[in-house]
GUVEX-679576 format. One line per field, with one value per residue (C-alpha): residue number from 1; x, y, z. Coordinates in Angstrom, 1 decimal, decimal comma. Last residue first. Example, Ala and Ser with C-alpha at 12.3 -4.5 7.8 and 13.67 -1.06 7.14 Angstrom:
nr <- 2_1
X <- 13,7_12,3
Y <- -1,1_-4,5
Z <- 7,1_7,8
# end
This chain:
nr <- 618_617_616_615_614_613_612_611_610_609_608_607_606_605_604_603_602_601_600_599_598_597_596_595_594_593_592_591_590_589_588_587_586_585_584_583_582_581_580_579_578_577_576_575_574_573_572_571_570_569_568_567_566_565_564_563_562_561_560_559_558_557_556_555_554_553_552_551_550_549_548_547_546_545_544_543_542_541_540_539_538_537_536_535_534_533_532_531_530_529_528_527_526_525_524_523_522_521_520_519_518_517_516_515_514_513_512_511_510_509_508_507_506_505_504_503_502_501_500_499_498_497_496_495_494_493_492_491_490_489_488_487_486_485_484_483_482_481_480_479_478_477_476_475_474_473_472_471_470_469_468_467_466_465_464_463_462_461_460_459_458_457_456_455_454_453_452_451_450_449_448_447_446_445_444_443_442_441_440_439_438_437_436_435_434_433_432_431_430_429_428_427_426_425_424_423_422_421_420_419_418_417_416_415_414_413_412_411_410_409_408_407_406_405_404_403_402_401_400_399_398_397_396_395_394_393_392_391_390_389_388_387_386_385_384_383_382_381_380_379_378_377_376_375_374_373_372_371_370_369_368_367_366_365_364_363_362_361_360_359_358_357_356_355_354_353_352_351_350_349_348_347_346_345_344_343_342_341_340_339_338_337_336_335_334_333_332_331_330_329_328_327_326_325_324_323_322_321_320_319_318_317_316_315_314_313_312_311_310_309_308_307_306_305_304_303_302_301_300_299_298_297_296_295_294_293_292_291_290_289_288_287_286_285_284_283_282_281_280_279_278_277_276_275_274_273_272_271_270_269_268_267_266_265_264_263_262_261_260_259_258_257_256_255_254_253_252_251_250_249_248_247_246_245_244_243_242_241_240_239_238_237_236_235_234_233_232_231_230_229_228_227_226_225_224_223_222_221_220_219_218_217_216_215_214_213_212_211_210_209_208_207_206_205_204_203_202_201_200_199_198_197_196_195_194_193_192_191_190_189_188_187_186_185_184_183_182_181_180_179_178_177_176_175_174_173_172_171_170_169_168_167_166_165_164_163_162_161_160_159_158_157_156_155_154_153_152_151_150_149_148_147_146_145_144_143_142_141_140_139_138_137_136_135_134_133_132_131_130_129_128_127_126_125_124_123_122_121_120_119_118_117_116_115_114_113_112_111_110_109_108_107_106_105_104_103_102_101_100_99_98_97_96_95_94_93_92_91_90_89_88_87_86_85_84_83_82_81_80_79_78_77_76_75_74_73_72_71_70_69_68_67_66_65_64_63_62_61_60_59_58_57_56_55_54_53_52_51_50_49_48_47_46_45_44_43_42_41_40_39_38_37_36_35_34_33_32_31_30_29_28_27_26_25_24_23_22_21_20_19_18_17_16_15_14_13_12_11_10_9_8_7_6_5_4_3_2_1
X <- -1,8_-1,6_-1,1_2,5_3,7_2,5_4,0_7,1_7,0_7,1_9,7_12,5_13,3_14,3_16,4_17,6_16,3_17,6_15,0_16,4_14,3_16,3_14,4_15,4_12,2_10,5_13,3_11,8_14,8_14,4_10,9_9,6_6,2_4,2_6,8_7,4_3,2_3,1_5,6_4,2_0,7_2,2_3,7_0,8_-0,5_0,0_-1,3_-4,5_-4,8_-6,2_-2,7_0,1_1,0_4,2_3,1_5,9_8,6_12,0_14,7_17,0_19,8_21,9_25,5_25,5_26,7_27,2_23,9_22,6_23,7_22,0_18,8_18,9_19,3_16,5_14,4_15,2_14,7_11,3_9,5_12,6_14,7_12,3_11,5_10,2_8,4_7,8_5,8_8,1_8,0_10,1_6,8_7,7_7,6_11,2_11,3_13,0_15,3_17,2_20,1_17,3_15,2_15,9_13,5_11,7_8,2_8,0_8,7_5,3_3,4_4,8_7,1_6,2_6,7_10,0_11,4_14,4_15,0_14,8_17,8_18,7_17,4_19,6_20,9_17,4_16,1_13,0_9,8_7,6_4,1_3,0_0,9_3,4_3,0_6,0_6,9_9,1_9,9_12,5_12,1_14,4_13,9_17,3_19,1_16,4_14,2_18,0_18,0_14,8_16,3_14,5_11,4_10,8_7,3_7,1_4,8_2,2_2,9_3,5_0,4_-0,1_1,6_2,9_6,8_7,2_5,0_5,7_8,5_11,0_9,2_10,3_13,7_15,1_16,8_18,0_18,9_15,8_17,1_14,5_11,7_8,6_6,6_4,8_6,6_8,0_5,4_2,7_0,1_-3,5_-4,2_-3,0_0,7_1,3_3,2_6,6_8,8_8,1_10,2_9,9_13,3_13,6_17,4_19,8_23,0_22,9_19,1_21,7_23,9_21,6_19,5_23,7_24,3_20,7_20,8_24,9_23,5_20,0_22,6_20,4_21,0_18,7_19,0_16,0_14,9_11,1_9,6_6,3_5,0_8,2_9,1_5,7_5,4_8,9_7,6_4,9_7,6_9,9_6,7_4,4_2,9_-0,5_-1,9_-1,4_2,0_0,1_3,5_2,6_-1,0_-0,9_2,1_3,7_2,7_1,7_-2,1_-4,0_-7,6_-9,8_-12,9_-16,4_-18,1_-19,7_-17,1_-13,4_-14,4_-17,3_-15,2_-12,1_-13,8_-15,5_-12,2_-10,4_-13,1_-13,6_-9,7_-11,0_-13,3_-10,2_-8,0_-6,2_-2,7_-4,9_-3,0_-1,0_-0,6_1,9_2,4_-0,8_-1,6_2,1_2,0_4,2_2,0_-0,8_0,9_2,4_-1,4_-2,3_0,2_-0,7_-4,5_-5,2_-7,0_-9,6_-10,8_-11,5_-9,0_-7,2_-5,3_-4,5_-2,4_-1,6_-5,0_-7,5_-10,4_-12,7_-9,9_-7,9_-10,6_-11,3_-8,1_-7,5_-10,8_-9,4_-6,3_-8,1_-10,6_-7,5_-6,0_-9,2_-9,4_-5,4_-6,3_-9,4_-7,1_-4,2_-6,2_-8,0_-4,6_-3,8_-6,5_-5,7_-2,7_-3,6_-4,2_-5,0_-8,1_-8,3_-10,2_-12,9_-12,1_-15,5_-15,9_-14,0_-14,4_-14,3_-17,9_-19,8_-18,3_-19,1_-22,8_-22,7_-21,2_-24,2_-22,0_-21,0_-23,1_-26,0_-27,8_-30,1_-27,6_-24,4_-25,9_-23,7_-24,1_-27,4_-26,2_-24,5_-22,0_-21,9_-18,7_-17,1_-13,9_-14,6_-13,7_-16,2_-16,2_-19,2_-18,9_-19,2_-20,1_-18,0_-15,6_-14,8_-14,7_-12,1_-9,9_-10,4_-9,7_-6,4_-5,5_-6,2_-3,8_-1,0_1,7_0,6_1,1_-0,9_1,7_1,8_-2,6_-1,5_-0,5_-3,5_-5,7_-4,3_-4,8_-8,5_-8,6_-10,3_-13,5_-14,7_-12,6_-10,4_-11,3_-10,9_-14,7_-14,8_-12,0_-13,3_-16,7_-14,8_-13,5_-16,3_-17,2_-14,7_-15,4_-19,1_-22,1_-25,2_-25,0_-23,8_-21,2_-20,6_-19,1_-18,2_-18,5_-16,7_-14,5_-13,6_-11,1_-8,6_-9,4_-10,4_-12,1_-14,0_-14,0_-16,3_-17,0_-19,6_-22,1_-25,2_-24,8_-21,5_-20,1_-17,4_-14,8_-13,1_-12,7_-11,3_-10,1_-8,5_-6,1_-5,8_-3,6_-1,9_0,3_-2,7_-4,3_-7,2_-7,2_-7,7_-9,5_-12,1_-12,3_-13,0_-15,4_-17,4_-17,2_-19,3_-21,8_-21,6_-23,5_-23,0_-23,6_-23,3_-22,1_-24,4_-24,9_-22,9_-20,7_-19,7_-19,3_-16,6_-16,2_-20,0_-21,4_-20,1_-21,3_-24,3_-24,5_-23,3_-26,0_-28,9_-27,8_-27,7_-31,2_-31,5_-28,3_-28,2_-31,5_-33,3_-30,4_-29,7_-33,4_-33,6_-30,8_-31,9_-35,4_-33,6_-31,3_-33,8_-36,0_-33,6_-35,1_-39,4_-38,2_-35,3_-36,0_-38,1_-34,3_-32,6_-34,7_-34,8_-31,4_-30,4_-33,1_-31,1_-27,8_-29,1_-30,8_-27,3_-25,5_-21,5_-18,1_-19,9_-18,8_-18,7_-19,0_-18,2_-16,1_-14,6_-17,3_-16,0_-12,5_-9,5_-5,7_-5,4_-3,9_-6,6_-9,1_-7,8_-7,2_-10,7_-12,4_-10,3_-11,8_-15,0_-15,0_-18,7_-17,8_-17,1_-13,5_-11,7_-9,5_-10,7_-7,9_-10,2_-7,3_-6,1_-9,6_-11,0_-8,4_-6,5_-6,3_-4,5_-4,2_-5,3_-5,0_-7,6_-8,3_-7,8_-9,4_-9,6_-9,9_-12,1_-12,1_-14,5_-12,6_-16,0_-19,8_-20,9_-18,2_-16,0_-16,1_-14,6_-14,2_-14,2_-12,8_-12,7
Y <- -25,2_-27,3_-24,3_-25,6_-26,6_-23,5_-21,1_-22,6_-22,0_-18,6_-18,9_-20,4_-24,4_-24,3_-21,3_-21,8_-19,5_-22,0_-20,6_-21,4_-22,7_-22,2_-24,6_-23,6_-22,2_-21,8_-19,4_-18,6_-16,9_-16,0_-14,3_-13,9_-15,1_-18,2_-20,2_-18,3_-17,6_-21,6_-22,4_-20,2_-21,1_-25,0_-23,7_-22,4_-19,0_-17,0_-13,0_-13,1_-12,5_-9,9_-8,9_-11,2_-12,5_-12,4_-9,3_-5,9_-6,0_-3,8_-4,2_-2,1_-2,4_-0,1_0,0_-3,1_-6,1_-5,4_-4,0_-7,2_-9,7_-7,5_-7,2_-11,1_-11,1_-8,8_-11,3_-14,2_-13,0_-12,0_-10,5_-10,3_-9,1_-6,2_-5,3_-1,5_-1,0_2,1_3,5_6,0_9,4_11,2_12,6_10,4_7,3_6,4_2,9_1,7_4,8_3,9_6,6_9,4_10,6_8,4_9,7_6,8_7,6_11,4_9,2_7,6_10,7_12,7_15,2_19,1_18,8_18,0_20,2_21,4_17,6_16,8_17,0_13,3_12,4_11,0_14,0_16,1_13,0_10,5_11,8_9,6_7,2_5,8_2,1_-0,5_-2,4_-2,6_1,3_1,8_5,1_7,2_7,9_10,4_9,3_7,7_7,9_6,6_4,6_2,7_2,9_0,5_-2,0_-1,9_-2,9_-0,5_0,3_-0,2_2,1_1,6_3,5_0,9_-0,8_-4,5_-7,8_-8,3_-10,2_-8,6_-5,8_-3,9_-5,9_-4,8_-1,5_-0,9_-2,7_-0,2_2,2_-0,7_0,8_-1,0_-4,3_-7,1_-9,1_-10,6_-11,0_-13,8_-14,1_-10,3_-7,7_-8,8_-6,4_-6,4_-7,9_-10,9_-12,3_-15,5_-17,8_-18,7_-17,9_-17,8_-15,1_-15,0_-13,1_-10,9_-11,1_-7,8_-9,3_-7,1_-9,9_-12,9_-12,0_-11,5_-14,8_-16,4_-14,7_-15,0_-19,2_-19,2_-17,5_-19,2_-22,8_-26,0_-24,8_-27,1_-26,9_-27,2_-28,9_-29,6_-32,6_-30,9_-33,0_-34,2_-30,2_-29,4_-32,3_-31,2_-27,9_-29,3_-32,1_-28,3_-27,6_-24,7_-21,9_-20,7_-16,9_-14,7_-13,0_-9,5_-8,5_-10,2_-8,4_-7,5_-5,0_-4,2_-2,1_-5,5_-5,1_-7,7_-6,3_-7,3_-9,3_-7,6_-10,6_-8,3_-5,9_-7,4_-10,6_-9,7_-6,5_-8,8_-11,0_-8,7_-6,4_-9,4_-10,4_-6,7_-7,1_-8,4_-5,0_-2,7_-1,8_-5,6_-3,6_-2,1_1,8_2,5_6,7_8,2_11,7_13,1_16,6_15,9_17,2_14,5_11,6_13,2_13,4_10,0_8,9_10,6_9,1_5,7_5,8_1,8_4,1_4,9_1,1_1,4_1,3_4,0_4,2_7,4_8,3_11,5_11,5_15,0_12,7_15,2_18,0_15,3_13,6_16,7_17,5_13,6_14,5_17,7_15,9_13,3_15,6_17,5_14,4_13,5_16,8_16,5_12,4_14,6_17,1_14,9_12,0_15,0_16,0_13,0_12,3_15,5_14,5_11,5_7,9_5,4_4,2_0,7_1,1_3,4_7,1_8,9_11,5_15,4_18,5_18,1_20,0_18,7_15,2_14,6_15,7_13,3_10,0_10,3_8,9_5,4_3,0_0,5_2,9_3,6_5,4_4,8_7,4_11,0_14,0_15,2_13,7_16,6_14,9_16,9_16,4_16,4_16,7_19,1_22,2_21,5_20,2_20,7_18,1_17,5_21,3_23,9_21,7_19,2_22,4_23,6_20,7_20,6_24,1_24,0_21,1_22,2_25,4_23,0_23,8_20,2_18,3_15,1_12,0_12,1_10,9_7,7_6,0_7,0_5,8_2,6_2,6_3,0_0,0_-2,5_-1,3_0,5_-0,8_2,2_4,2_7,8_8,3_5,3_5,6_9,5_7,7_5,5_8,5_9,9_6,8_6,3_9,8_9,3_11,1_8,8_8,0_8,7_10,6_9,6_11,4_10,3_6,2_4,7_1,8_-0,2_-2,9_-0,1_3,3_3,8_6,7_7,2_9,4_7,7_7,9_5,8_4,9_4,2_-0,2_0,3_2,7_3,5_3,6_6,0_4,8_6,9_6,0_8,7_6,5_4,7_1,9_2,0_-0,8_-1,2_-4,9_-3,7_0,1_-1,1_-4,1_-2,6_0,4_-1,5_-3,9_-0,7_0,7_-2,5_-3,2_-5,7_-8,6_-12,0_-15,4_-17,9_-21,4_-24,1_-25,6_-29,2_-28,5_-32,0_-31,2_-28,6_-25,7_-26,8_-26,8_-23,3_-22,1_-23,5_-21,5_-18,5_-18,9_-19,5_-16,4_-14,5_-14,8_-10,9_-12,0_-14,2_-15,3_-12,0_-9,3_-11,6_-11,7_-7,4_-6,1_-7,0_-5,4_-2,1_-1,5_-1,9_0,5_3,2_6,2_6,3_7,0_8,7_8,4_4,9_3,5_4,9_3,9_-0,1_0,1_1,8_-1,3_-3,7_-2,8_-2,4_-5,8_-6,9_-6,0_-6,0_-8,0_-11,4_-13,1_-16,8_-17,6_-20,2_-22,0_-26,0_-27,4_-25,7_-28,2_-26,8_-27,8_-23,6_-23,5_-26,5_-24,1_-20,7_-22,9_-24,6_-20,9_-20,1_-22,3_-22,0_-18,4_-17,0_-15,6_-12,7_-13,3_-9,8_-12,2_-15,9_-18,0_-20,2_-20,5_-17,1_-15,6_-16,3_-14,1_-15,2_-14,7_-17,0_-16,5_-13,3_-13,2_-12,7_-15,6_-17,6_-15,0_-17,0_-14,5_-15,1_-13,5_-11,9_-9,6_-8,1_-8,1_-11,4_-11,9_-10,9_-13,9_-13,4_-16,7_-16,7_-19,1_-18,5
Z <- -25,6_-22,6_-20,5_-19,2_-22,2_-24,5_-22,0_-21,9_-25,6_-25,0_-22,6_-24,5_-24,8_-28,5_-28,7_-24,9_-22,4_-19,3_-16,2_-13,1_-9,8_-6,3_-3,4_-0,1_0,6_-3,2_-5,1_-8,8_-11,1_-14,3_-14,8_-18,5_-17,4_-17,9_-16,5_-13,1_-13,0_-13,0_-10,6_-8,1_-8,5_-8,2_-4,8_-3,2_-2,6_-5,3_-5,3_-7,5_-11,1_-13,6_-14,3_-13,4_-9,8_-7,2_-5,8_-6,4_-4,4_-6,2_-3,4_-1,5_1,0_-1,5_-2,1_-4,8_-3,9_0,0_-0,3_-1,9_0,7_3,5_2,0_1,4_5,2_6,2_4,0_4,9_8,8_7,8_10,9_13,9_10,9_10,7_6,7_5,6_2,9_1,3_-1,8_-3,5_-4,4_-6,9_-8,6_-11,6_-9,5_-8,2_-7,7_-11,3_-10,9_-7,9_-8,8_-8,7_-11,9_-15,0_-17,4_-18,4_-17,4_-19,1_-22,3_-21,6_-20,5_-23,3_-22,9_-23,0_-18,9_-19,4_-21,9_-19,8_-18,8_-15,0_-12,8_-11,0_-7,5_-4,6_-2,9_-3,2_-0,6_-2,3_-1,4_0,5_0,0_3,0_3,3_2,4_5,4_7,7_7,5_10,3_11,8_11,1_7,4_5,7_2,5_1,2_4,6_7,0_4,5_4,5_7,7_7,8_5,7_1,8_0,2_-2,2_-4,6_-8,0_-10,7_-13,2_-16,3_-18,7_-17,7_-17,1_-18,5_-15,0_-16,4_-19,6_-20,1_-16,3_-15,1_-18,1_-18,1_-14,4_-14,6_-17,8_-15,4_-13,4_-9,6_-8,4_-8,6_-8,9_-6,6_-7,1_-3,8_-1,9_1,0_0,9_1,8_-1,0_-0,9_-0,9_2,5_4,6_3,6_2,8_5,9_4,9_1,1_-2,0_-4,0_-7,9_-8,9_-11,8_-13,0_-13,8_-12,8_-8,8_-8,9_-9,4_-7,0_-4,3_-4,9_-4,1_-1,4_0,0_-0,6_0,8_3,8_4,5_4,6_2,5_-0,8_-2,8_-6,3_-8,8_-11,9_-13,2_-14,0_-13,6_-11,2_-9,4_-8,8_-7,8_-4,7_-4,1_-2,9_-0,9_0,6_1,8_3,4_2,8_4,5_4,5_5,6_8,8_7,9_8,0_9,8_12,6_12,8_16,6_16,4_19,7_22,9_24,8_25,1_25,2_25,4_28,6_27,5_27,6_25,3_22,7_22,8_22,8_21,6_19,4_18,0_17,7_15,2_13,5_12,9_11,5_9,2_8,1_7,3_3,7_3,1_2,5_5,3_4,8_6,2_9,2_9,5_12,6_12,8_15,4_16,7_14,8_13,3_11,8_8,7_7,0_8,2_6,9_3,6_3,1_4,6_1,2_-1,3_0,5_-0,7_1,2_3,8_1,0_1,5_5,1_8,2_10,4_13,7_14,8_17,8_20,2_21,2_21,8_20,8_18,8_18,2_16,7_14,5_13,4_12,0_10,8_8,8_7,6_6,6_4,3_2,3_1,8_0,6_-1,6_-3,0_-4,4_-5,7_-7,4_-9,5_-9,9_-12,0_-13,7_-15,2_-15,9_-18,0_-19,5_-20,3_-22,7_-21,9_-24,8_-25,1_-24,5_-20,9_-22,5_-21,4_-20,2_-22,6_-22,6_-21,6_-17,9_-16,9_-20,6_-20,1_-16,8_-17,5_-20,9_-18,5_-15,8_-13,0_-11,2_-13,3_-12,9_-11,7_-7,9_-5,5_-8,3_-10,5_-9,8_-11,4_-10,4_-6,9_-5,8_-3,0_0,1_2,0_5,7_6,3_9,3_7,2_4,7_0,9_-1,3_-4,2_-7,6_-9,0_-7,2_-6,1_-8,9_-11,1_-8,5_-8,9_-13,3_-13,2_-11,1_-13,1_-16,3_-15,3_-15,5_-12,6_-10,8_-14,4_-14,1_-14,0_-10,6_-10,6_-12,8_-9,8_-7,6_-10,5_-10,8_-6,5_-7,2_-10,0_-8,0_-6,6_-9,8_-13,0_-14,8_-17,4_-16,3_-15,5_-13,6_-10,9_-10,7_-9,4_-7,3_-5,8_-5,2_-4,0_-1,3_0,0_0,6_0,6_-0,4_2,0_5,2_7,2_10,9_14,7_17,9_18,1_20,9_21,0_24,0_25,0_26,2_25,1_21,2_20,2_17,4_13,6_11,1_6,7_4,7_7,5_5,8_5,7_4,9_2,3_0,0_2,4_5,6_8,7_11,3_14,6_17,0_19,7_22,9_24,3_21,6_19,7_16,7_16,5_18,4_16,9_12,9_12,9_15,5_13,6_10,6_12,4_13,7_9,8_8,7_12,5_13,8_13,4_15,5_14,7_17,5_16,9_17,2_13,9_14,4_11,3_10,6_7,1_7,4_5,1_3,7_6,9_7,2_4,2_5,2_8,1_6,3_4,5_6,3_8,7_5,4_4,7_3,3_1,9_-0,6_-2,0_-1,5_-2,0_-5,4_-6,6_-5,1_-6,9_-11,2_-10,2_-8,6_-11,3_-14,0_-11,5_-10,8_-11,4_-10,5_-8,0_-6,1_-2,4_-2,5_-4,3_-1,3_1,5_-0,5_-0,4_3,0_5,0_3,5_4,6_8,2_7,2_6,1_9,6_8,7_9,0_10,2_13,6_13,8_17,9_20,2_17,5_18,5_16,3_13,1_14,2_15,4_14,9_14,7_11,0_10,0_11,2_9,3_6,3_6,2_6,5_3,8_1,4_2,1_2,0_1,1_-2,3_-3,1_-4,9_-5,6_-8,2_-9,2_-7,9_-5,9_-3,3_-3,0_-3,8_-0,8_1,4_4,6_7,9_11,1_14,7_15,7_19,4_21,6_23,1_19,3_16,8_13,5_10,2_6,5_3,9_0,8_-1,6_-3,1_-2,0_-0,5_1,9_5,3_7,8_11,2_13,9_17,1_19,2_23,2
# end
């Protein structure tokens, strides 16, 4: 049985193959139309996910679509009836687009369909499920339990903005539901938007500016309980009551009324130029603090609902890693498996395996391991793909045919203080790259984070880097056990690795607060000694694992900056010439494409800037 999930039409659309069961390939729209959070209906990863199974669209019993859009519908038109007269710009520029794309969304997706493959016969079976039952589904199928506590937590659905289940064999059960207008995800969206940042993109931005808010700041404390008693009613359940005289996203064209934020914070909303200031900060910390108690009273309840030993999560706020780092460290659960693609992309996953585990009654596969592979569900290349690039752009490479001598050698250079582009095997599914598609340096450089930041991301200064690193080394640095595949848990660093703090500390600014040096891998420790971790299996990424390898016996430490090989505003690359192109364009030395090793020969006259110029045409 084929099935195919599609995920599209509001942001990061996607598109997953489900092959008996098994989740064959997955991959994002916007990796191969290189237009970022693409919503598109995915032509172009439809094709992949077929040409990655040797199948044709005739060959799918069933396309399955990540939510119900009359259900959706039906919540727009309810909520603009409930607060007229407001809302009618927003409701007149809504209904032409709800009308010609996705009130007829079976037209659509059919010709979307026709137009991945032309000989699209038009029988496959569309199926609906519902939004947060495809991110339970894409959470607890894949997950190694045999049953578990589901909650799925995001903006919102078609109502359903927050749900606890059950998972037990091939079946999910619904137990409990928020709905809108209440919703975690966009409160915190709402915070997102006050402090400058763009809604449905720039949540994990705020989440890395929320450390540099000072915890022992009595602006904090006021700022988190002025949240409370005004912004939202919290309850012990998880729960929440948004106060909508402060909010406009129901019926607006924006996320809050800007002058009633600005009389309860004391200040405007920041515009995205404006420089950040602690009290920004400060209000970062407050709400990222509400949203992880919000986060632990939900796992609470979910416990006493299901009484399981497991969690498995998915939705957008699921992507927060600083708060799963703190529900993992309480323990309310024994083990937690969290979707990598939580956010509206792994919808296609979660379809697909709802309508084949669900809809068609089939037995689950259960083997006790990770379904997802890693996330390593996307396009590879060929060594001819590569060369293809190389005879293009009369560029020059060395082949080092032995995995040993290439690691040794990539090892070496990144202990010398290079920035390595790393493209390697099947692209990973999901926000993250988690070492096929990553950029790669050495963490111990005090001046690596700032280097990588401006020179090689162009982004902001205060954005952090995450670790990839062998699983005892999350073992001896951070005192992780268990593994930590997807980059989804934020952790302390160990007292025996940080660095004491300046007396006047907390009177620095927040950029000179960045470049203290704070543990002997100071380009990964955020300012709250945390770090995002990944862990690497060798049976995963074998490469990897052995590159690890090479550069502990260089260095000490089987650690690695990753951060996505991309720039700002851009997607994650997916095929060799994206690769190429983001190595020249950026201040990168090293790009390593399979076998292929790429060096970058900063010569007066041949230097990166003019790079630049050749490559764009300018």
């Amino acid at each position: 049985m084929n099935i195919l999930g599609i995920s599209c039409y509001y942001h990061d659309a996607a598109a997953a193959l489900v092959v008996d069961g098994h989740i064959v390939a997955a991959a994002q729209e916007e990796r191969f139309t290189r237009i970022k959070h693409d919503e598109r209906f995915p032509v172009h990863a439809v094709r992949y996910c077929l040409d990655e199974a040797g199948l044709s669209i005739n060959d799918i019993d069933y396309v399955a679509f990540y939510d119900k859009p009359l259900l959706k519908f039906e919540r727009l038109l309810e909520t603009y009836y409930a607060f007229s007269p407001k809302g009618w710009l927003s409701f007149m520029r809504a209904m032409p687009v709800w009308i010609k794309e996705k009130v007829f969304l079976k037209d659509n997706v059919r010709k979307g369909l026709k137009e991945a493959d032309e000989n699209c016969n038009g029988k496959q079976k569309l199926l609906f499920p519902e939004h947060h039952l495809s991110h339970a589904a894409s959470a607890f199928y894949p997950s190694p339990y045999n049953d578990a506590a589901i909650l799925t937590i995001d903006g919102v659905g078609e109502w359903c903005t927050t749900s606890i289940s059950k998972g037990e064999g091939n079946s999910i059960t619904a137990l409990k539901e928020l709905h809108f207008p209440h919703s975690v995800g966009l409160l915190y969206s709402a915070f997102t938007y006050f402090l400058g940042f763009k809604v449905n993109s720039g949540e994990y931005k705020l989440m890395g500016l929320a450390p540099y808010g000072n915890p022992q700041d009595a602006q904090t404390q006021q700022f988190k309980q002025t949240i409370l008693d005004n912004i939202c009613t919290v309850y012990d359940d998880g729960s929440l009551f948004l106060h909508q005289q402060y909010f406009t996203y129901a019926t607006g064209l924006r996320m809050v009324n800007d002058g009633k934020w600005e009389k309860l914070f004391g200040f405007p909303r920041k515009k995205e130029d404006e420089p950040l200031q602690q009290h920004h900060c400060n209000l970062a910390l407050a709400i990222q603090q509400v949203t992880e108690d919000i986060v632990l009273k939900l796992a609470r309840t979910a416990k006493q609902l299901t009484g399981s030993n497991n969690l498995c999560m998915a939705g957008g706020v699921a992507l927060n890693c600083v708060a799963n780092g703190k529900l993992q460290e309480v323990g309310i659960f024994d083990n937690i498996y969290i979707q990598p693609a939580a956010g509206d992309a792994g919808g296609a996953v979660g379809a697909a395996l709802a309508a084949y585990h669900i809809q068609q009654e089939q037995p689950r596969i259960h083997t006790g391991t990770d379904a997802m592979h890693a996330a390593y569900l996307g396009i590879a290349y060929e060594d001819k793909d590569i060369i293809k690039t190389i005879n293009k752009y009369k560029a020059e490479a060395t082949h080092i045919e032995d995995s040993s001598l290439l690691t040794d050698t990539v090892a070496k250079e990144i202990a010398d203080g290079k920035v390595v582009g790393w493209f390697q095997g099947r692209m990973e599914f999901g926000p993250r790259a988690l070492g096929h598609r990553s950029i790669l340096a050495d963490p111990r450089n005090p001046e690596m984070q700032k280097k990588l930041n401006i020179k090689i991301k162009f982004r902001e200064g205060f954005r952090p880097f995450a670790p990839l690193m062998l699983q005892e080394e999350a073992a001896r640095l951070f005192g992780l056990q268990q593994p930590s595949p997807y980059m989804l848990f934020v952790h302390p660093i160990k007292e025996a690795y940080r660095k004491p703090l300046p007396s006047n500390y907390h009177t620095l600014s927040l950029m000179d607060k960045l470049y203290v040096q704070r543990s002997e891998l100071p380009a990964i420790t955020h300012i709250d000694f945390s770090a995002r971790i990944q862990t690497v299996a060798e049976k995963d990424n074998p490469m990897m694992y052995q590159l690890l390898h090479a550069f502990k016996k260089l260095s000490g430490y089987g650690v690695l900056i990753n951060t996505s090989f991309n720039v700002r505003g851009e997607p994650i690359v997916c095929n060799p010439n994206d690769a190429y192109a983001c190595f020249m364009e950026t201040d990168m030395d090293v790009l390593v494409m399979g076998n292929f090793v790429f060096y970058k020969n900063l010569q007066p006259d041949n230097d990166a800037t003019k790079w630049r110029r050749q490559f764009k045409g300018d």
